[in-house]
N, CA and C atoms as a LAMMPS dump frame, in Angstrom:
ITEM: TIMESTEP
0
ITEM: NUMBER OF ATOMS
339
ITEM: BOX BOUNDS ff ff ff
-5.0000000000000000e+02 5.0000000000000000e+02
-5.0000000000000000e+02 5.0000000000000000e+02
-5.0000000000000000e+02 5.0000000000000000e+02
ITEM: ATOMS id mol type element x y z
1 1 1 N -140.394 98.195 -363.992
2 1 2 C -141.575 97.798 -364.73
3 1 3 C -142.849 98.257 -364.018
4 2 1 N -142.555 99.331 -363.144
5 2 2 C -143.736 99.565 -362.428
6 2 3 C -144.995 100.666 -363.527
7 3 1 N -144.183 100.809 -364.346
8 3 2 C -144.9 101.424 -365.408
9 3 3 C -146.321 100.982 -365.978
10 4 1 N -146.203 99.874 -365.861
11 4 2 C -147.814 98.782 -366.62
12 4 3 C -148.59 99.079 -365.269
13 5 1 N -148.259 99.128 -363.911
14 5 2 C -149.203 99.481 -363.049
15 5 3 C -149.729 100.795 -362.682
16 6 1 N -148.964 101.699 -362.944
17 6 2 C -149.642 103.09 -363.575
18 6 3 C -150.315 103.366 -364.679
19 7 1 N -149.524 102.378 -365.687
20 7 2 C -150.678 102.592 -367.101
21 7 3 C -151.909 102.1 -366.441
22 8 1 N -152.193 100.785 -365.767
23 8 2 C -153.396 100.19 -365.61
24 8 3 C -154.039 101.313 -364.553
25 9 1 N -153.344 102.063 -363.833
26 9 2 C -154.224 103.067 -362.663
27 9 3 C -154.996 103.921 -363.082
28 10 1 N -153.755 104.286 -364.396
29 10 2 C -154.547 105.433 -365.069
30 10 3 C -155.697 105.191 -366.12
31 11 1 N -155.42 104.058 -366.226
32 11 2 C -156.65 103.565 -367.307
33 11 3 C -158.304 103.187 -366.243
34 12 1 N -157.891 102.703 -364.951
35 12 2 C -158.567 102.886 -363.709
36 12 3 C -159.528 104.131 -363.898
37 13 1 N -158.896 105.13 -363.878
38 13 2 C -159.061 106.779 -363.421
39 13 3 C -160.037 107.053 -364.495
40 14 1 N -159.512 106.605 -365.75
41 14 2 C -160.673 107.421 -367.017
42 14 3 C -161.444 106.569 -367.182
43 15 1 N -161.59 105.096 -366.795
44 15 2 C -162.673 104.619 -366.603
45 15 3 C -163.717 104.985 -365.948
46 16 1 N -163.393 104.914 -364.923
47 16 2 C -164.053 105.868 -363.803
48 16 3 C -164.44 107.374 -364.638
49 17 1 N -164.087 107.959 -364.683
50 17 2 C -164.552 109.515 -365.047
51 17 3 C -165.734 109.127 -366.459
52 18 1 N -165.269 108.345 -367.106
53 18 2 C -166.247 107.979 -368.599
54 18 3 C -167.787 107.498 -367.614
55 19 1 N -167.651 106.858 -366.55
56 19 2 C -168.508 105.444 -365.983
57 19 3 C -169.509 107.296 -365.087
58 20 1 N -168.59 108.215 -364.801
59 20 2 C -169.447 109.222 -363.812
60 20 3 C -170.11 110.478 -364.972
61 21 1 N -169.503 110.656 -366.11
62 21 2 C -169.276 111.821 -367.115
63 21 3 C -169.657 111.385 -367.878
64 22 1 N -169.934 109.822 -368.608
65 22 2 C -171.012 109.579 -369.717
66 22 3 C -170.646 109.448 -371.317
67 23 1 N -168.999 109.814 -370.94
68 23 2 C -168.377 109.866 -372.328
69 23 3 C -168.085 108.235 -372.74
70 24 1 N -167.667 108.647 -374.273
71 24 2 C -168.021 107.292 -374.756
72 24 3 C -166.513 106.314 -375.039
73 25 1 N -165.57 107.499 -375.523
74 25 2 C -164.405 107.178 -376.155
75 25 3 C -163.18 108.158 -376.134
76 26 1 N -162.381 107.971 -374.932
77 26 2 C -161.228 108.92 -374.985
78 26 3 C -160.46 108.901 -376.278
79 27 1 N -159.96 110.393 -376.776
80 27 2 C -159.098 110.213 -377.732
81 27 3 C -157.636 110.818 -377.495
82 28 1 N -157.408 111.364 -376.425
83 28 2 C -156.249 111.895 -375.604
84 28 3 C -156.162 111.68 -374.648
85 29 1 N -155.088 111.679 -373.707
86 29 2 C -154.781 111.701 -372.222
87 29 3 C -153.54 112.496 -372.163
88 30 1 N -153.625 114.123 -371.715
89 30 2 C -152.715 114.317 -371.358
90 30 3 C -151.618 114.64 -370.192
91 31 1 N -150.392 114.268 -369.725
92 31 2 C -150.263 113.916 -368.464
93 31 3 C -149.415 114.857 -368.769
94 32 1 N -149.117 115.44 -367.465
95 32 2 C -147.508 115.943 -366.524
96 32 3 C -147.159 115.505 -365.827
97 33 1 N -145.982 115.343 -366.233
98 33 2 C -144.873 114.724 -365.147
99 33 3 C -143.368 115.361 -364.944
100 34 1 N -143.209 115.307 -363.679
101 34 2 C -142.078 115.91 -363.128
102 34 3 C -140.827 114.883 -363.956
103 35 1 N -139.878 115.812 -364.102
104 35 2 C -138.16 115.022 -363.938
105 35 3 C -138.179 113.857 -363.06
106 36 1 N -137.97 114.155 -362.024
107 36 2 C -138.168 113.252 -360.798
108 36 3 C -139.294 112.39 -360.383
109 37 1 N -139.831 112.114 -361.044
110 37 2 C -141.309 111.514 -360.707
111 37 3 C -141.105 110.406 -360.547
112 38 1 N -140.032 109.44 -361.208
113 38 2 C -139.598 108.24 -361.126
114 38 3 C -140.174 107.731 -362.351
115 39 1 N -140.673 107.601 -363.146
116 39 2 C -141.565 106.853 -364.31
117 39 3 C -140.44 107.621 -365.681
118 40 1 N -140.573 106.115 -366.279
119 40 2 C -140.078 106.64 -367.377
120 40 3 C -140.614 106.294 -368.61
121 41 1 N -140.816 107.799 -369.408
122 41 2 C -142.122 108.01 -370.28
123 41 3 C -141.829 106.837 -371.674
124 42 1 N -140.663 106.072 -371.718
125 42 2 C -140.811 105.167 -373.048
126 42 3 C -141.184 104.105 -372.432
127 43 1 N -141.284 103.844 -371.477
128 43 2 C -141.776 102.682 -370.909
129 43 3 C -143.556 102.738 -370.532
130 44 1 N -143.83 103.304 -370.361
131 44 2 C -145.197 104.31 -369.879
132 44 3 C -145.787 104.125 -371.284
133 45 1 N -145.098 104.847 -372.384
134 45 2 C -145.79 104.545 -373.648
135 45 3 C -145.95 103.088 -374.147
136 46 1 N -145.198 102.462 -373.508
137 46 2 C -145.103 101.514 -374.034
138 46 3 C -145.668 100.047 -372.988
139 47 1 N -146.381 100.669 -372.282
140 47 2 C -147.274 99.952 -371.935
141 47 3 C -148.56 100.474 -372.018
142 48 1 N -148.964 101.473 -371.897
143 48 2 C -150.44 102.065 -372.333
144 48 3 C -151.439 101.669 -373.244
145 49 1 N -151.109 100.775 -374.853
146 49 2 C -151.245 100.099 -375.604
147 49 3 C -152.2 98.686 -374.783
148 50 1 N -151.337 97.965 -374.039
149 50 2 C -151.339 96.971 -373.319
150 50 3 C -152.578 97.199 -372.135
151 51 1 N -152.685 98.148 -371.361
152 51 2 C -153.49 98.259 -370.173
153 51 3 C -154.765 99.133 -370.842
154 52 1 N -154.971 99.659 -371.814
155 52 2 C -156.09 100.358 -372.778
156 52 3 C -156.772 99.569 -373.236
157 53 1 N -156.569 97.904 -373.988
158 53 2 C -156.914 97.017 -374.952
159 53 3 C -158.322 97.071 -374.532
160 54 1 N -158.984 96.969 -375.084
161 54 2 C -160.575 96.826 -374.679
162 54 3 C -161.457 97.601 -373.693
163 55 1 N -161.028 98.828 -373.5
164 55 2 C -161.327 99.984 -372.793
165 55 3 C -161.839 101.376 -373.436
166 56 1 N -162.502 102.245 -372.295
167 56 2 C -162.598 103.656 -373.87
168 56 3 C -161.515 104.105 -373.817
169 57 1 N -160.035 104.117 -373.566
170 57 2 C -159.258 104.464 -373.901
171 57 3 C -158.303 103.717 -375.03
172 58 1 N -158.976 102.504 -375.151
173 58 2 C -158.17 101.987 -376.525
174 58 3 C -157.848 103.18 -377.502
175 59 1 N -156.795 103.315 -378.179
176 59 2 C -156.331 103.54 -379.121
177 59 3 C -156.118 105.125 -379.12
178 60 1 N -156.228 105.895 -377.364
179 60 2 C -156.205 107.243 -377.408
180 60 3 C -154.602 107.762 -377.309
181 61 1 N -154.616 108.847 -377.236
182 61 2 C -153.17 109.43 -378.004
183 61 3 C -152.489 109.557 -376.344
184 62 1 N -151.426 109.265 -375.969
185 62 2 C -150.873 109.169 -374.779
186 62 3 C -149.791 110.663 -374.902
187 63 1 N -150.338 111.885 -374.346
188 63 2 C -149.029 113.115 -374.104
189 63 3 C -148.552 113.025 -373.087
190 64 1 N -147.264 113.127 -372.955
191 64 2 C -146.696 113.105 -371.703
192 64 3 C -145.745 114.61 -371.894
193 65 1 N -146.072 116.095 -371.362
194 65 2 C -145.138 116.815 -370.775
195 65 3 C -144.406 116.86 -369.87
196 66 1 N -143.249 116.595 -369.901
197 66 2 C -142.621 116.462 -368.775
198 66 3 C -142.44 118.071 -367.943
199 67 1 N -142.027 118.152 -366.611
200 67 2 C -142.027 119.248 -366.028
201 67 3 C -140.614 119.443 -365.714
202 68 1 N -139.629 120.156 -365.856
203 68 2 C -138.228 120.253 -365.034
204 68 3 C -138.364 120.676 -363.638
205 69 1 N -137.486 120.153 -363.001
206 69 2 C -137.259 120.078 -361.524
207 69 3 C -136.664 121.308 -361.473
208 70 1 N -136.996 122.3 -360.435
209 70 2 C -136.978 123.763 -360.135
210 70 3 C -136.453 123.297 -358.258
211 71 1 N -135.938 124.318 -357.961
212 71 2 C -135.246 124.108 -356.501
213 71 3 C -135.271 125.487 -356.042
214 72 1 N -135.909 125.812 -354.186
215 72 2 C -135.107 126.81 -353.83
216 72 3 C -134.016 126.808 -352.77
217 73 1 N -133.385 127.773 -353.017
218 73 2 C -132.164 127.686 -351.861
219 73 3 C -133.028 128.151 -350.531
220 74 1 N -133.03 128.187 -349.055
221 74 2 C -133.291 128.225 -348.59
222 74 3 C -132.471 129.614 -347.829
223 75 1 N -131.104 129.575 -348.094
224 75 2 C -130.18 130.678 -347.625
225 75 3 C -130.38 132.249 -348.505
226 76 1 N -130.812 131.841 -349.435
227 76 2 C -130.831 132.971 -350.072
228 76 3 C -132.183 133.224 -351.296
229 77 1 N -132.802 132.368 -351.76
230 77 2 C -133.719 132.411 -351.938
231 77 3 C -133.872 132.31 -353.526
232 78 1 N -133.033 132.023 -353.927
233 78 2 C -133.008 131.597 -355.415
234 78 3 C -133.8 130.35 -355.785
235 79 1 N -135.019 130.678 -356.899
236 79 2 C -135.232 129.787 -357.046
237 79 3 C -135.299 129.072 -358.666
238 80 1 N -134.895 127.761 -359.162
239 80 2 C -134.61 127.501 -360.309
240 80 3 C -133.993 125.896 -360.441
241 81 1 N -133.451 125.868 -361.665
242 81 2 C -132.859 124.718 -361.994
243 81 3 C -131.284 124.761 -361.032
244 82 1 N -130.488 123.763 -361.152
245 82 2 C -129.944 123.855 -359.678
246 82 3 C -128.698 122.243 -360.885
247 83 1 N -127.306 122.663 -360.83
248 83 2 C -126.283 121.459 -361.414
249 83 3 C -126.609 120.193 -360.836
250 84 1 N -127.161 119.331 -361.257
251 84 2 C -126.788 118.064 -360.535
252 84 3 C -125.859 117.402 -359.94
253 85 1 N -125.064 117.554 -360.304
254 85 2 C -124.044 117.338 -359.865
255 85 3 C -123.208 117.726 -358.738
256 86 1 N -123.739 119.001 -358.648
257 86 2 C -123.406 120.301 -357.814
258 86 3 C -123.681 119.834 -356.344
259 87 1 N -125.439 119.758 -356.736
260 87 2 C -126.428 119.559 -355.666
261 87 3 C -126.246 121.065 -354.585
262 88 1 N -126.104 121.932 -355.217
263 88 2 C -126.205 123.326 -354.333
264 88 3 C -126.611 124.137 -355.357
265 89 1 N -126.601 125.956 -354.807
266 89 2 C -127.258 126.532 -354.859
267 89 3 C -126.263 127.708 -356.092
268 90 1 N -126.808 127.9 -357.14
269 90 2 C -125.571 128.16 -358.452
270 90 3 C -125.215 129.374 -357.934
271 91 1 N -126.684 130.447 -356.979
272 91 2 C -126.275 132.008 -357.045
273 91 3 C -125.848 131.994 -355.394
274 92 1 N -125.741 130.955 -354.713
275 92 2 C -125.286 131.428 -352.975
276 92 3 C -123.724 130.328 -352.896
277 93 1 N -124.357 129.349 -353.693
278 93 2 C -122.961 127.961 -353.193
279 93 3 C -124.286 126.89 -352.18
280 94 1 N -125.578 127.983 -351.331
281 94 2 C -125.65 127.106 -350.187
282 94 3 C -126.02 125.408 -350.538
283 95 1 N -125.826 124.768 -349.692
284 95 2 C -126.525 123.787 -349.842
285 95 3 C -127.801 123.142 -349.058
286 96 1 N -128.539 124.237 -348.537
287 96 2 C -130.441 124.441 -347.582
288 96 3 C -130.806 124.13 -348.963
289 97 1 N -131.171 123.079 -350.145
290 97 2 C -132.117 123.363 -351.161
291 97 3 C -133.408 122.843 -350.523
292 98 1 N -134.398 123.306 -351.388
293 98 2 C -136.048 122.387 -351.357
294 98 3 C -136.572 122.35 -353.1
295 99 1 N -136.67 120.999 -353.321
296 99 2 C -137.589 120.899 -354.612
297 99 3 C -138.542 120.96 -354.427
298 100 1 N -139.332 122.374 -355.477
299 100 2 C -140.538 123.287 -355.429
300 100 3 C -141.405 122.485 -357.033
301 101 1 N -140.577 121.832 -357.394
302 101 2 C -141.287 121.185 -358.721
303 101 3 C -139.874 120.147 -358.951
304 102 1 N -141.005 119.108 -360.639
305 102 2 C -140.43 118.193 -360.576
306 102 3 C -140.531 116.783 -359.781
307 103 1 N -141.656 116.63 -359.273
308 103 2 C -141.915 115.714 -358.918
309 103 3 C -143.395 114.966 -359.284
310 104 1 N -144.241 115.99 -359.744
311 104 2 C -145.629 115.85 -360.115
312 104 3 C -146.024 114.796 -360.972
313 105 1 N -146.798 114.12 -361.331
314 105 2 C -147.397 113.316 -361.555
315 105 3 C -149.157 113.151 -361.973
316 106 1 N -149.646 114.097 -363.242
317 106 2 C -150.811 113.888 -363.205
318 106 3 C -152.064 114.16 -364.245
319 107 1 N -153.046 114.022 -363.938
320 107 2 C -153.509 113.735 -365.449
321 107 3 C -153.792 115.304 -365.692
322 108 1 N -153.381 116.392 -367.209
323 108 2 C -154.103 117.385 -367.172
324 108 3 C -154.796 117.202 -368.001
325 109 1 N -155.182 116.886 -368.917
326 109 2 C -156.649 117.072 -369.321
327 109 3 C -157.691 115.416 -370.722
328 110 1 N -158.145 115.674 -370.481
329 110 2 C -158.877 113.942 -371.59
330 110 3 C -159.773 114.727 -372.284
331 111 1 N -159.269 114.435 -373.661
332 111 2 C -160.048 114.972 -375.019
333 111 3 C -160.648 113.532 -375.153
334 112 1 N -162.244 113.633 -375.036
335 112 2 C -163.034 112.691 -375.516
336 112 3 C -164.236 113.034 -376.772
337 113 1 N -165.091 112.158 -376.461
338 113 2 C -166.007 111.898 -377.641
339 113 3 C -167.044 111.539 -377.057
């Protein structure tokens, strides 16, 4: 349920930007987020409603793109989506990975008014 405390952060954030930028009434927020980010976007939507109520973001349109988690091998240098299951490297076998994405978390852009 840590979701309502990110909705409320992020409702934090465009407060702030409306309170420095002068705008009156967000009508979008659109976010990226990694696979891995930990948040999960029906829950996220579904508190945003809730932490917006009486804000300039009441009633703005919540996008969430998610990003897929990309990996490189470290042995050989492939870099990409990677079996879960696997947890190695599809074109070496190795298992040196590093996640290069997929973890992100953030606001890209607020269509206001």
């Amino acid at each position: 349920m840590h979701e309502l405390s990110i909705a409320q952060s992020l409702i934090g954030l465009v407060e702030s930007e409306a309170e420095k930028e002068g705008f009156a009434r967000v009508l979008e927020i659109r976010l990226r987020m990694g696979e891995y980010a930990g948040i999960v976007p029906s829950c996220l939507r579904e508190f945003f409603p809730i932490a917006s109520a009486g804000t300039k973001a009441e009633g703005a349109e919540l996008v969430i793109e998610t990003v897929p988690a990309a990996f490189r091998c470290l042995a050989c240098g492939y870099e990409g989506a990677i079996e879960r299951r696997a947890a190695c490297c599809p074109a070496c076998g190795g298992t040196a990975i590093r996640m290069v994405s997929g973890r992100e978390f953030y606001v890209e852009n607020l269509k206001v008014e």
